[in-house]
C-alpha positions in Angstrom: 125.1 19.1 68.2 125.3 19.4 64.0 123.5 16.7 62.4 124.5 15.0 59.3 122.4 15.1 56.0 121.4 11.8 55.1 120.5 11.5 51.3 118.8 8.3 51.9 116.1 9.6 54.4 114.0 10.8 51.7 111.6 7.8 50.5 112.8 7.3 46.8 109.7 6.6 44.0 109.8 3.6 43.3 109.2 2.1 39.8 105.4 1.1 40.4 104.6 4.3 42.2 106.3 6.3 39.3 103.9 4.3 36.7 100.7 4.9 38.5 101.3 8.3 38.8 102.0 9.0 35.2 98.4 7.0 34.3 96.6 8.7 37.1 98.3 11.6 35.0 97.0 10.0 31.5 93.6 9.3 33.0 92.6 12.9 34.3 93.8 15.0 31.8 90.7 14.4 29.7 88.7 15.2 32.9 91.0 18.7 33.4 90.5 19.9 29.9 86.5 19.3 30.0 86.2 21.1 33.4 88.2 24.0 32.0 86.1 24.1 28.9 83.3 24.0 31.3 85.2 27.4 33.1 85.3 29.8 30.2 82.4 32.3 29.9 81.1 32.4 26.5 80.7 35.3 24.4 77.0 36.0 23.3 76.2 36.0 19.6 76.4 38.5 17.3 74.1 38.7 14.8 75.5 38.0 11.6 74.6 37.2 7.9 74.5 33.5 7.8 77.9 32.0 5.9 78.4 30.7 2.4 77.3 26.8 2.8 80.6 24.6 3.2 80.5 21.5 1.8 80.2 18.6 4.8 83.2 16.5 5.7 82.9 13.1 4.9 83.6 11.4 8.5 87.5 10.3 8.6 86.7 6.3 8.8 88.9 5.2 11.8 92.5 3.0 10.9 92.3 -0.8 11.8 94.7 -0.1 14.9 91.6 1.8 16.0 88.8 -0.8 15.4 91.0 -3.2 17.3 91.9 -1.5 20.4 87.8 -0.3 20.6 87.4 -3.9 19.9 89.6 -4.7 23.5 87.4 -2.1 25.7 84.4 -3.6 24.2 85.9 -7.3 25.1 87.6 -6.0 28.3 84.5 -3.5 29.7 81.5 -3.9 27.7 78.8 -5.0 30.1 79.6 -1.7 31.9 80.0 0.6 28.6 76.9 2.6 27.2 77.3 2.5 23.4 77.5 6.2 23.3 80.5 5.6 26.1 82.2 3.1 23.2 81.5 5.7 20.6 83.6 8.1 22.6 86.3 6.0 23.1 86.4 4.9 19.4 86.7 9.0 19.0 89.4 9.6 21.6 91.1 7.0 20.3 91.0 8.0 16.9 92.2 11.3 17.6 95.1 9.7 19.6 96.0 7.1 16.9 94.3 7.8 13.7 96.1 9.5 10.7 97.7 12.9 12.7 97.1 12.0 16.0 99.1 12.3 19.0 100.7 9.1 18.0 101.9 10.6 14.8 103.0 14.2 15.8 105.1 12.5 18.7 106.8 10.1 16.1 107.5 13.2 14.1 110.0 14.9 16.6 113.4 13.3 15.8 115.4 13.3 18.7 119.5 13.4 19.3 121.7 11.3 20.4 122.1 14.1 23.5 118.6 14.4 24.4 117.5 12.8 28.0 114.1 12.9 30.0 113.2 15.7 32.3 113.9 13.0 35.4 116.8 10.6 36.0 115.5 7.3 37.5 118.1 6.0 40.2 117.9 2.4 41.8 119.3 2.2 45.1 
């Protein structure tokens, strides 16, 4: 008895499903880096001759985009936010907003008229 392949047996992802998956994706990626930071040995010190003093950065003040979405968690989760935690997110978000963040580099790559995503989304 030969049975017949049925493309529709396979459970599809649905548009919901997909979108969780890519911010469950978002969300832990922070986490990933930090426990493979955590991984790598670290090389003992060398004595060396201490260096040439280098002037101190000023601290990059953060754009208005980033005041207002720090403003949103603070609104949105700040009985259950340390300051320190709202500090972080301030810097996280700065780095993915602020003047050549992630924001920026990703608006820098022109694309073609040719180009698609890695997936093609079907609707039954």
């Amino acid at each position: 008895m030969k049975t017949k392949f049925d493309p529709h047996a396979f459970k599809q992802t649905s548009r919901r499903q997909f979108a969780k998956s890519v911010a469950a994706t978002l969300m832990a990626a922070p986490l990933a880096a930090s426990l493979v930071k955590a991984q790598t040995p670290t090389k003992p010190k060398e004595a060396t001759a201490p260096p040439n003093p280098q002037p101190v950065p000023t601290p990059q003040q953060p754009s208005p985009l980033v005041e207002a979405y720090t403003e949103v968690a603070r609104v949105r989760f700040g009985e259950k936010l340390t300051p320190e935690q709202l500090d972080q997110i301030k810097k996280d978000l700065n780095g993915y907003v602020g003047k050549d963040g992630t924001a920026d580099r990703l608006r820098a790559i022109k694309l073609k008229n040719g180009d698609e995503p890695d997936f093609i989304f079907g609707v039954d």
